[in-house]
N, C-alpha and C positions, 0 to 999 in steps of 0.2 A: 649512554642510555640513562634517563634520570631515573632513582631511585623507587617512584611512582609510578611506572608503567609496569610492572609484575605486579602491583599488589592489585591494579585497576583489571587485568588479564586474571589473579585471581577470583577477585569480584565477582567477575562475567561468568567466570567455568562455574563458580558457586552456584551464581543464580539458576544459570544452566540447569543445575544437577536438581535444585528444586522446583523446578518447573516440570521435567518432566517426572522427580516423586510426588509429584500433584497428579501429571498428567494419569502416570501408571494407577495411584491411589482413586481414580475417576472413573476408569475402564472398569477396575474389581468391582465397586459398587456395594463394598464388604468386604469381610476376609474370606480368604478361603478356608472350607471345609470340608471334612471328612462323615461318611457314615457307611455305620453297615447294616443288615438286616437279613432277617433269615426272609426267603422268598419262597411261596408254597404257591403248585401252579394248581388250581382249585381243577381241570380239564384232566390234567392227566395226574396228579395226584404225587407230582414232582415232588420233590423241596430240594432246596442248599441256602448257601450263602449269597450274597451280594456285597458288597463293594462299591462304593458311590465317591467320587474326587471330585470335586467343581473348585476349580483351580482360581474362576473370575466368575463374577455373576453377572448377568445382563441387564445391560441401560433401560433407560425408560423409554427411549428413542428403537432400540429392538426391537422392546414390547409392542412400539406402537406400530412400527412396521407389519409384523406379523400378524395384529387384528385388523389393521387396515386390507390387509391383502384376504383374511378370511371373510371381513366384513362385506367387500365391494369386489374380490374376484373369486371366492371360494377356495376349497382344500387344496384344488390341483395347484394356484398359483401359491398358497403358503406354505406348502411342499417346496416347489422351489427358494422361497425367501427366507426357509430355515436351511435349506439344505446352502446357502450362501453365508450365513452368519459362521465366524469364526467359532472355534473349538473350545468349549468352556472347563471343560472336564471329561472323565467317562464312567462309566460304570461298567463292573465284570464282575462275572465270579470268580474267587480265588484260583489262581493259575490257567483261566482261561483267556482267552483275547477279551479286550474289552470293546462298545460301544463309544464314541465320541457322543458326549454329549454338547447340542449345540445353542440350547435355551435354559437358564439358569435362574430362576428365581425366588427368593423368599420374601416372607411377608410376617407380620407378628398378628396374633389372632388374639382374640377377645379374653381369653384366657390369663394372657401372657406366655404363650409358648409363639409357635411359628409354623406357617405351613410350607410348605419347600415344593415348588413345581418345575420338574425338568422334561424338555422334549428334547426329541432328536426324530431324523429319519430312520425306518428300519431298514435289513438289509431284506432284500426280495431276491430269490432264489430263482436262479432260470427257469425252473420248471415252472413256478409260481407265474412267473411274467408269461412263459407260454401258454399255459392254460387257464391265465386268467380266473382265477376262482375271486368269491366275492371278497375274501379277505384282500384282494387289490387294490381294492376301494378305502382301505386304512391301512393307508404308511408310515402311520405316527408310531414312536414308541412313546407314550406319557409316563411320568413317575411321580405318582404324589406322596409325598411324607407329611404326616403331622403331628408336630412332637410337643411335648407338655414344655415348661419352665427347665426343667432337666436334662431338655435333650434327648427325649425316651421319648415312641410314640408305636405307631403303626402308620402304612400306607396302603397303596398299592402301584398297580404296575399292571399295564395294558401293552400288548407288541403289538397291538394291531387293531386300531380304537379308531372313531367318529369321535370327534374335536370339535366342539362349539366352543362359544362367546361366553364367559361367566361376567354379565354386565356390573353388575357391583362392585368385582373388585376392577373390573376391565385388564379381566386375562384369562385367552387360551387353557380350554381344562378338559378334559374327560367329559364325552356323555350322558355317562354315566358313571358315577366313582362306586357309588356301590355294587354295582355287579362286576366287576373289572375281573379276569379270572386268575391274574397274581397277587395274592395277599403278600403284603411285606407286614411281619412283623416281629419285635424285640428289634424295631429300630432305637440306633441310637447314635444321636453325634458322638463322633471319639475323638477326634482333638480338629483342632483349628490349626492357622501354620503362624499365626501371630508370633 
């Protein structure tokens, strides 16, 4: 075997390996991060913690999917085409089960800080689907954070929201973000996995 066919075999596995740390580094769309935030339910006058992981953040090609299907088939079909996208992270409260979250994304604001929008499907409770009440009609769970230069900010958090088009930035948001009835706040990013 001449001398040069291992080193050419390693070549290949090389390029291999960087191809897909490109591939991988393409999917995240960022690093991933962490936050948490105290969560206060404005209805029942709850609080705790929350817990927020987003492991990979969502392509542009997601994005586009899911205002395409809000834009030209409505809520019921973008219900389905988030409830298909891969699992980006989740959020919980400390030692409770968490939520998959399955839409990930950030953005940098005028400021210099960043605003962070996650969706996912909620869970609906058999009673809920039997009696059909009007909260049926909002399956989203949305999370918005937005945080200063720091990483410090405030959000909030809808379980059960009307989801329009926010044309400017051309992304999926809350109805309304000011009335949402879980304030998130003493958000704060806590590490990255860099």
């Amino acid at each position: 075997m001449p001398q040069w066919k291992p080193l050419v075999r390693l070549a290949i596995y090389l390029a291999c390996l960087a191809v897909a740390a490109v591939l991988v580094q393409a999917q995240t769309i960022g690093s991933p991060e962490r936050f948490t935030a105290a969560a206060i339910n404005t209805n029942r006058g709850a609080a705790g913690n929350i817990d927020i992981q987003v492991d990979r953040w969502s392509s542009d090609a997601e994005r586009d999917k899911l205002v395409n299907a809000l834009t030209t088939k409505g809520a019921d079909k973008l219900l389905d085409v988030l409830q298909d996208l891969p699992v980006k992270g989740n959020f919980r409260a400390p030692g409770q089960l968490g939520w998959d979250i399955r839409f990930a994304r950030h953005y940098p604001t005028d400021e210099g800080g960043e605003r962070v929008v996650l969706a996912t499907d909620r869970p609906i409770s058999v009673f809920e689907a039997a009696n059909q009440p009007r909260s049926i009609n909002y399956p989203f769970t949305i999370v918005e954070l937005q945080l200063n230069r720091a990483g410090e900010g405030q959000g909030r958090m809808s379980l059960a929201t009307k989801v329009i088009l926010d044309k400017k930035k051309n992304m999926i948001t809350l109805e309304n973000f000011e009335l949402q009835p879980v304030l998130l706040t003493q958000v704060k990013r806590t590490s990255s996995f860099n």
